[in-house]
N, C-alpha and C positions, 0 to 999 in steps of 0.2 A: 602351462598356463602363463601368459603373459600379463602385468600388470605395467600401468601405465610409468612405474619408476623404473621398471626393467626393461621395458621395450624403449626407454627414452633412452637407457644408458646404452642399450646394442645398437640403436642410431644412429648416438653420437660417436660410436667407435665407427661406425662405416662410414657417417663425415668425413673422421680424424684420416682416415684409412681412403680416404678420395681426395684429402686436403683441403675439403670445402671447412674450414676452420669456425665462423664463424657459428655457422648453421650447428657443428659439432659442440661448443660453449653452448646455446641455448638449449640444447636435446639435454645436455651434464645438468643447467640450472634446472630443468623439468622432473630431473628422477633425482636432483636433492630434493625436491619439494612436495615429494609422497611418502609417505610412511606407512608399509606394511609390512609382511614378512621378508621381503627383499631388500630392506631399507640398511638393517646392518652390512648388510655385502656391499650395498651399490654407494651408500654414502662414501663410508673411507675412498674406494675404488677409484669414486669421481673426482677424489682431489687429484690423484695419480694420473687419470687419464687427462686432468686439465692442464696439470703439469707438461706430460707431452706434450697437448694443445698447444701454450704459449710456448714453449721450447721450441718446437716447430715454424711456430711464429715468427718466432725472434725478440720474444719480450722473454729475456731472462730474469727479471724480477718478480714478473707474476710466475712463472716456471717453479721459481725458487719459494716463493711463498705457497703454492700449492703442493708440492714435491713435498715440502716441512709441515704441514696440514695433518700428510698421509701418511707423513714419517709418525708423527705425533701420537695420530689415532690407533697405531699400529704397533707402537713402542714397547708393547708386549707380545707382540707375534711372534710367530717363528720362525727364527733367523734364518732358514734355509727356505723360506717362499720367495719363488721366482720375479716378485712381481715388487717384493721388499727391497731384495738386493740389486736388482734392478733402479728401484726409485733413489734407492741410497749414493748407485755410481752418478747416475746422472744428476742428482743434486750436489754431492761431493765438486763434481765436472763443472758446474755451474757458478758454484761459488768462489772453487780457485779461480775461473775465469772473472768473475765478479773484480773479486780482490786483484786481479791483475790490469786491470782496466782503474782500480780506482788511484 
């Protein structure tokens, strides 16, 4: 069964996954904006995937502030999810680059 915050969030991943970037941000703000049973999955998920997003981009600030979102929401997960430790390097990556630029 597809509901309209989960088919928004698979969308925006095959955006992300075409490079069509913007289209992929407006599918992420569509399946924040539904609440049902999919809404705990997809909410945190979507800071993660917008992280990508702008990291892709090239805007490492919003990168950095949504990567931190998802670290946030997540702060009790478990440490061994793919998807955690993954957000964790490339936020880490981001922000020594941040601090080396400033």
């Amino acid at each position: 069964m597809y509901t309209p915050d989960y088919s928004s969030y698979l969308i925006a991943q095959c955006y992300f996954e075409k490079g069509e970037f913007e289209e992929a941000i407006r599918e992420v703000r569509n399946a924040q904006n539904y609440y049902d049973e999919f809404h705990a999955h997809i909410y945190p998920n979507s800071f993660y995937l917008l992280g990508k997003i702008y990291d892709k981009k090239g805007d490492p600030q919003l990168a950095i502030q949504n990567y931190e979102k998802f670290l946030d929401l997540w702060e009790d997960a478990d440490k061994d999810l793919p998807d955690l430790i993954d957000a964790k390097k490339r936020f880490a990556k981001l922000k020594e680059m941040s601090g080396k630029g400033s």
